[in-house]
DRENGULO-270904 format. One line per field, with one value per residue (C-alpha): residue number from 1; x, y, z. Coordinates in steps of 0.001 Angstrom, whole numbers, plus 500000, padded with zeros to 6 digits. Layout:
BEGIN
num: c(NUM, ...)
px: c(X, ...)
py: c(Y, ...)
pz: c(Z, ...)
END
This chain:
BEGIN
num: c(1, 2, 3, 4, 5, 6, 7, 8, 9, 10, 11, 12, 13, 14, 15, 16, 17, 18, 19, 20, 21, 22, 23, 24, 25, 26, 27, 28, 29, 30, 31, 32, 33, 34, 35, 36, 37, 38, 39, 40, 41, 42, 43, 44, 45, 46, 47, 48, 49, 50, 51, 52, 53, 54, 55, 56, 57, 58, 59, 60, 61, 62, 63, 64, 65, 66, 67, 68, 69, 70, 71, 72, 73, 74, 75, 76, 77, 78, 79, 80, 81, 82, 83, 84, 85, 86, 87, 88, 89, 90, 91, 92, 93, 94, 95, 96, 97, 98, 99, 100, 101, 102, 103, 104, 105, 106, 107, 108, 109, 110, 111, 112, 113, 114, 115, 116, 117, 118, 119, 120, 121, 122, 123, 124, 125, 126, 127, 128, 129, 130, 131, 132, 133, 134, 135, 136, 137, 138, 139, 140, 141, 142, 143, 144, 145, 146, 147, 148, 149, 150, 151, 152, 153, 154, 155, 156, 157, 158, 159, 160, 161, 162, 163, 164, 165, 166, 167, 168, 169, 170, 171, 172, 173, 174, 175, 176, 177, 178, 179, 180, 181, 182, 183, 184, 185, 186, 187, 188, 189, 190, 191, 192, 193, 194, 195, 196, 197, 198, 199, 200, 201, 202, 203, 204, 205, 206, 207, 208, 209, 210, 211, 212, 213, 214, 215, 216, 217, 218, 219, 220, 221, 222, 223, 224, 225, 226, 227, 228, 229, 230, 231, 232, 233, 234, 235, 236, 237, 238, 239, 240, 241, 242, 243, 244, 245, 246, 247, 248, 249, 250, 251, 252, 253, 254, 255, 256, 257, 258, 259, 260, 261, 262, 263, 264, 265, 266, 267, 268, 269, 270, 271, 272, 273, 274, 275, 276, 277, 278, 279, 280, 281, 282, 283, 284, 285, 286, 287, 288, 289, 290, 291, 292, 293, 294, 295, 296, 297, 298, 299, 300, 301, 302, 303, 304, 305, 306, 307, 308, 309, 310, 311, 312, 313, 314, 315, 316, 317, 318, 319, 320, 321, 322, 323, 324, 325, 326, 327, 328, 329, 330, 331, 332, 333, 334, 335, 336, 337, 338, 339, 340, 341, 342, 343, 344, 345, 346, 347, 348, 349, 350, 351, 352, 353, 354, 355, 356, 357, 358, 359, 360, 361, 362, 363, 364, 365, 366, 367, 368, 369, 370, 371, 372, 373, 374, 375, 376, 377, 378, 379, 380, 381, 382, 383, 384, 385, 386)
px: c(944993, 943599, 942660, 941904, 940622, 939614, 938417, 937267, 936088, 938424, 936404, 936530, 934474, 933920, 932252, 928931, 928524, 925636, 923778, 925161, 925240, 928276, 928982, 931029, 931068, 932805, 934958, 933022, 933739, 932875, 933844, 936355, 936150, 937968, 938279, 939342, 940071, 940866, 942432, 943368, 945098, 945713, 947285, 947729, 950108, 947081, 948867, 952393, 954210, 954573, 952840, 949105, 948358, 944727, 944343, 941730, 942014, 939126, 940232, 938412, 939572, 938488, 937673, 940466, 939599, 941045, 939207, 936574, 934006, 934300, 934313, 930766, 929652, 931735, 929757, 931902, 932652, 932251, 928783, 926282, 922341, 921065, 918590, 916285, 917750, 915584, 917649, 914995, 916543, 918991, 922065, 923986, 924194, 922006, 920161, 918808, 915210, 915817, 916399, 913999, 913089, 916268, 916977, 918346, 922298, 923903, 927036, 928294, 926185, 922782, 924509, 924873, 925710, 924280, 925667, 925817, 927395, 930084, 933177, 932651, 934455, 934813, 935213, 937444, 937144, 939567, 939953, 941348, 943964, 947460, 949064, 952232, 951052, 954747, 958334, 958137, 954781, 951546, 948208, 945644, 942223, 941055, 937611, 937081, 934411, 934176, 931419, 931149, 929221, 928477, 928558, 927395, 925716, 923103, 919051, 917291, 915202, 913245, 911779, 911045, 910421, 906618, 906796, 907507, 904710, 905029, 904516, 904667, 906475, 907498, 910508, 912580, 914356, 911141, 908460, 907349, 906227, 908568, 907309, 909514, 908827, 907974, 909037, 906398, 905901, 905870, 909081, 911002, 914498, 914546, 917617, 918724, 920248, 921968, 924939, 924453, 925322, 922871, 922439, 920910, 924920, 926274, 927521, 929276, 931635, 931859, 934753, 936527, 940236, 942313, 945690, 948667, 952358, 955687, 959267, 961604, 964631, 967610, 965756, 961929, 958727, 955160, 952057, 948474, 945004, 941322, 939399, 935153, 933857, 930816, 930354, 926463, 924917, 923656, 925975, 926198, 926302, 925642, 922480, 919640, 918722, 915114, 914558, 913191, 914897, 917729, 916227, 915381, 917685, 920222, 920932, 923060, 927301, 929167, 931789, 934435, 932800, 934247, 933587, 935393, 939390, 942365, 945569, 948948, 952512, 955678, 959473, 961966, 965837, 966771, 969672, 972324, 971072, 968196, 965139, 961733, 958671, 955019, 951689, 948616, 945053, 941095, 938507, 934566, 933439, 932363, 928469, 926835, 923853, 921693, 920137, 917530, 917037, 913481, 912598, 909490, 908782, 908160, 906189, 904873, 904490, 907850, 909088, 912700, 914033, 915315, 915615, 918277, 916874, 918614, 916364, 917423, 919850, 923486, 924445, 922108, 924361, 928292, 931113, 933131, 935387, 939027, 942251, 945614, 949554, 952487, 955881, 959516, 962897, 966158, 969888, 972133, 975231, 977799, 981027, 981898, 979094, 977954, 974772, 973132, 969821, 968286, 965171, 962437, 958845, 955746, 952512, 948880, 951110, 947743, 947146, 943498, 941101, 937757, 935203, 935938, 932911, 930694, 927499, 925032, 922488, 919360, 920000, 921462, 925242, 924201, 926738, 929179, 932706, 934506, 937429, 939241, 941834, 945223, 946917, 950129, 952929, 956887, 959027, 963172, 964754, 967666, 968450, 971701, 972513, 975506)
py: c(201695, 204841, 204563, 207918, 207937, 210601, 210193, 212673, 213173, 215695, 218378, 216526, 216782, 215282, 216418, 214709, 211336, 209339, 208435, 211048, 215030, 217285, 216805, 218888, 218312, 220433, 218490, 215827, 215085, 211754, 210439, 211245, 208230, 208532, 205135, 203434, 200459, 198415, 195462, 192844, 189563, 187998, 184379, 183259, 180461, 178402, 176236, 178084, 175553, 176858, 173531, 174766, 178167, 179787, 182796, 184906, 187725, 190584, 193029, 195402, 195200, 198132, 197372, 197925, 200827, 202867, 204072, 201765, 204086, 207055, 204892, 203691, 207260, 208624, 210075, 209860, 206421, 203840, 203301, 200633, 200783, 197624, 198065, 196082, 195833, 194881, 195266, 196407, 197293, 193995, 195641, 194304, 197977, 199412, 202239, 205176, 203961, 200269, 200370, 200010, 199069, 200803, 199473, 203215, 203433, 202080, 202879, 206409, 208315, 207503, 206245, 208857, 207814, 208739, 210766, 208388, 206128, 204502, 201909, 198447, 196340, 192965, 191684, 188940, 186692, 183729, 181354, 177975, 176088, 175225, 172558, 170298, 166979, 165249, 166236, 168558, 167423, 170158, 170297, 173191, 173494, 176838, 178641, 181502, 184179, 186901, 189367, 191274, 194062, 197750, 196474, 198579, 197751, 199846, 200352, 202017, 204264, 204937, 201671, 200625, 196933, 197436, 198190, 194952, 192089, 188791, 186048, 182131, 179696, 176370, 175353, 173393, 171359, 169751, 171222, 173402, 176527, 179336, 183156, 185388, 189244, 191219, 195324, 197254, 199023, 202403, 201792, 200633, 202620, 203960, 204410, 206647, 204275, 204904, 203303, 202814, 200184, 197714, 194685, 192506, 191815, 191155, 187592, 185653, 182689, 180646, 177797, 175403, 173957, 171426, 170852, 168440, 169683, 167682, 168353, 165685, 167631, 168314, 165762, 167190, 167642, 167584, 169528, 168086, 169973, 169680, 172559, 172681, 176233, 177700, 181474, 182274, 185307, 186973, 185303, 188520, 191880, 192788, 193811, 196282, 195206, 197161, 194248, 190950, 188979, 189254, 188031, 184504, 182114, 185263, 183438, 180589, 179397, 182989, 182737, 179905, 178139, 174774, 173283, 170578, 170807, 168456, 169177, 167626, 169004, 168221, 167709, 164887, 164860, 161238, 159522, 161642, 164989, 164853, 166978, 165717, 167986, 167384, 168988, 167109, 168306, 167506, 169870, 170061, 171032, 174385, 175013, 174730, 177197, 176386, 179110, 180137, 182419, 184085, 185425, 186444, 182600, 181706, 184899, 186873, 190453, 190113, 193751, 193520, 191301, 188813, 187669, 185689, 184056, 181572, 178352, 176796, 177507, 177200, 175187, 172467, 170919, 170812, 170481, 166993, 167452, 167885, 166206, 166944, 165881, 168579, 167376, 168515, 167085, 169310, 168695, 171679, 172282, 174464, 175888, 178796, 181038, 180165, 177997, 175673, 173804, 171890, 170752, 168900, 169691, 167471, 169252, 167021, 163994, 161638, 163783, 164729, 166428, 166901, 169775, 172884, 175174, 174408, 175979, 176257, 177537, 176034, 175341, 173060, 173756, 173164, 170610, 171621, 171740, 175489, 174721, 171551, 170956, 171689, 168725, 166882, 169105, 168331, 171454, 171027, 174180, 175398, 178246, 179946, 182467, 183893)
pz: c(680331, 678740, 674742, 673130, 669587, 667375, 663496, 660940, 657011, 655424, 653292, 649937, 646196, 643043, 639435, 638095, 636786, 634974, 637879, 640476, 640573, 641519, 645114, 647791, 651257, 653760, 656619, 658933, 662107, 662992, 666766, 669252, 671934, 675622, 677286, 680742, 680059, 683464, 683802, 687019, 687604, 690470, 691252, 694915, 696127, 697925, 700619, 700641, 698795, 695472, 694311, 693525, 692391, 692012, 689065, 687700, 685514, 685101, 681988, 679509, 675245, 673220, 669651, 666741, 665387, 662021, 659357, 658993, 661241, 659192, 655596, 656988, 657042, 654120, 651541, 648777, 649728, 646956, 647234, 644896, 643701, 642711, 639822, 637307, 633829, 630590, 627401, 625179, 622178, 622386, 622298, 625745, 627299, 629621, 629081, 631049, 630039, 630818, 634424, 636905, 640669, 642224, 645921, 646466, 646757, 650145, 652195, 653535, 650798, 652556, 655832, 659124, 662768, 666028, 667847, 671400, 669125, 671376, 670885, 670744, 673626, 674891, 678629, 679327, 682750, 683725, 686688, 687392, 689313, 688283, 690441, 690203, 689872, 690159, 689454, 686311, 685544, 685636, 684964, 684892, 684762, 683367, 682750, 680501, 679618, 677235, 676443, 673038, 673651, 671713, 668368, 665847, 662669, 660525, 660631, 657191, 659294, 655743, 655965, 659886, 660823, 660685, 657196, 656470, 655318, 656602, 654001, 654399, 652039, 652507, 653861, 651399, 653862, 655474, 653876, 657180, 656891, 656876, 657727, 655276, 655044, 651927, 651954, 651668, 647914, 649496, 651188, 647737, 647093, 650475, 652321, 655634, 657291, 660908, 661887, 665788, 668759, 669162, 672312, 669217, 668153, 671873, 671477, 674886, 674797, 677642, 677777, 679832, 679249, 680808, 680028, 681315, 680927, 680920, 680623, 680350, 681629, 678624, 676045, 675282, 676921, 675529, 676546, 675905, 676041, 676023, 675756, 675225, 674489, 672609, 671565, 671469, 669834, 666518, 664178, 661941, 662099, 658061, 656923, 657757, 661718, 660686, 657925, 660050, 656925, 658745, 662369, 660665, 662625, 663247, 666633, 666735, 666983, 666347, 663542, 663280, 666558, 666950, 670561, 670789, 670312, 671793, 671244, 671831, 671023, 671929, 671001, 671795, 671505, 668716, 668890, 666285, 668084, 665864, 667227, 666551, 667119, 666635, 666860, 666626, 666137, 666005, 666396, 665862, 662468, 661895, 661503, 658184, 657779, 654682, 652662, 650120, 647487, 647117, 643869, 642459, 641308, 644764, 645483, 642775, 644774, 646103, 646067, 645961, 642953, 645332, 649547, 650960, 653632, 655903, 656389, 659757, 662657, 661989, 664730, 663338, 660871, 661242, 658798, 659783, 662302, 661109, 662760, 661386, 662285, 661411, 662366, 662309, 662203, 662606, 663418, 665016, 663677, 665787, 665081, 667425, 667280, 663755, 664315, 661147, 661346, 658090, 658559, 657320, 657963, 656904, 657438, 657223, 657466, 657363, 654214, 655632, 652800, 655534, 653370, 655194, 653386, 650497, 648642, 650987, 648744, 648004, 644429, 641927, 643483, 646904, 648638, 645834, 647647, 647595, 649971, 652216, 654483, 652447, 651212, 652390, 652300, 652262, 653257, 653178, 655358, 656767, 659502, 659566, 662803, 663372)
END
């Protein structure tokens, strides 16, 4: 596969506002990316008998890419300063005079890229055994591998890791002590930030899945799996990768990790035609990553307003793991080549409510519930082809 991609900044302008002058920028070129992208699979019939089958695959993904690259670079892009307010005179609207302790505004209008900067991909590798246990029965056993690598995130080159003063606290989970980093005064309202590929984001899953397959000719068949995964790396790529903040427990489970998942499906022809169809679920929790707010309470010369810091690894703590039943019931109805199906479909039969995310922020909302599993639902259907 060849992937060719090519995105640019039309010339663009805009009058003055309060905070900004008149700006006019003449067209931008941004990146123009040429890719091979290979890709192999191979599956060989291991003692001629069409029973037991070895595979492996080897192939290259290039990121999704659209408009997002040049919005990161954009400067007319909607971009934000976050400033110290005092309302000095009382009445509720800020003032010219009032504000204070700008961070400096972020996003395309302080944001350039370099000029290597290249496309993020991912690598993919699979192999296993499929083999025919007994009449229409299967099983496989499968390993997988991917590799995200090339991500790109942003470094404030106006205020460089070194700039940064380490400061101790305690750590309000256990007390410990807990090295935060203070930005240097001189540095304050700096930004020329560079958006750029950096190894610190490469993240790899590695994973493992056996499954068992069987048909029970005309009347249904049912598939079960187990598979055990875990997808290692920096578990964000937001945030200045200059500021050491942002290195506090950055390694850990990437996004919606969940290492443990069965599940079984299947569908079985009732007496009166009626079709019954399941699919049945439990998975690991996702991980829980507690946080914490510095503010100038905690540490007095703190130059920014406030630091979010996170205050352990995310992999420590897990949500509860989460099992859930769906199931369907449906009658056919023929008549010539009219076809009519009404259906019933119950979804979280057991009616399972397991906390999927909460506040995890040190604070008097932490453990306060944001979302859970959705509730029992009763669906009545119908399809009509004809």
């Amino acid at each position: 596969r060849y992937d060719y991609f090519k995105v640019y900044i039309p010339a663009q302008s805009a009058p003055a506002g309060r905070w900004v002058p008149a700006r006019s920028f003449d067209e931008i070129p941004v990146v123009t990316w040429n890719n091979v992208v290979p890709r192999l699979g191979v599956a060989f019939d291991v003692f001629g008998t069409g029973r037991t089958v070895m595979k492996g695959s080897a192939s290259q993904y290039m990121s999704v890419e659209a408009a997002g690259v040049a919005q990161s670079v954009n400067p007319m892009f909607r971009s934000t300063n976050r400033c110290a307010w005092r309302d000095l005179n009382g009445d509720n609207a800020p003032q010219d005079a009032e504000i204070s302790q700008c961070q400096g505004f972020s996003g395309g209008v302080s944001t350039t890229y370099d000029p290597d900067l290249r496309r993020p991909f991912n690598r993919e590798y699979s192999i296993g055994v499929q083999h025919e246990v007994a009449r229409n029965v299967g099983m496989s056993v499968m390993y997988f591998r991917r590799e995200n690598r090339d991500l790109r995130g942003t470094f404030n080159r106006a205020v460089p890791t070194d700039s940064y003063v380490p400061v101790t606290i305690a750590n309000p989970i256990d007390g410990a002590p807990l090295t935060i980093y203070n930005q240097s005064a001189a540095t304050a309202g700096r930004q020329d930030n560079l958006l750029a590929n950096s190894s610190k984001l490469d993240n790899d899953y590695n994973g493992v899945e056996v499954a068992v397959q069987r048909r029970f000719s005309q009347t249904g068949s049912f598939m079960a799996g187990y598979h055990y995964g875990k997808n290692l790396g920096r578990i964000s790529t937001a945030g200045d990768l200059n500021d050491p903040n942002n290195d506090i427990f950055a390694n850990g489970a990437v996004g919606n990790d969940e290492p443990h998942q069965f599940k079984l499906s299947g569908n079985y022809l009732l007496p009166g035609k009626i079709t019954a169809s399941g699919f049945f679920n439990i998975r690991s929790g996702q991980p829980r990553q507690r946080q914490l707010v510095v503010s100038r309470t905690m540490v007095p010369s703190l130059i920014r307003a406030s630091q979010t810091v996170r205050i352990e690894p995310n992999n420590t703590e897990r949500y509860a793991r989460v099992g859930l039943l769906d199931l369907r019931f449906g009658r056919v109805f023929k008549s010539g080549t009219l076809r009519f199906e009404p259906f019933v479909d119950l979804y979280n039969l057991t009616n399972n409510n397991t906390i999927l995310t909460d506040v995890t922020t040190i604070g008097s909302s932490l453990g306060v519930v944001s979302s859970t599993v959705n509730p029992r639902i009763v669906k009545f259907g119908a399809k009509f082809d004809f």
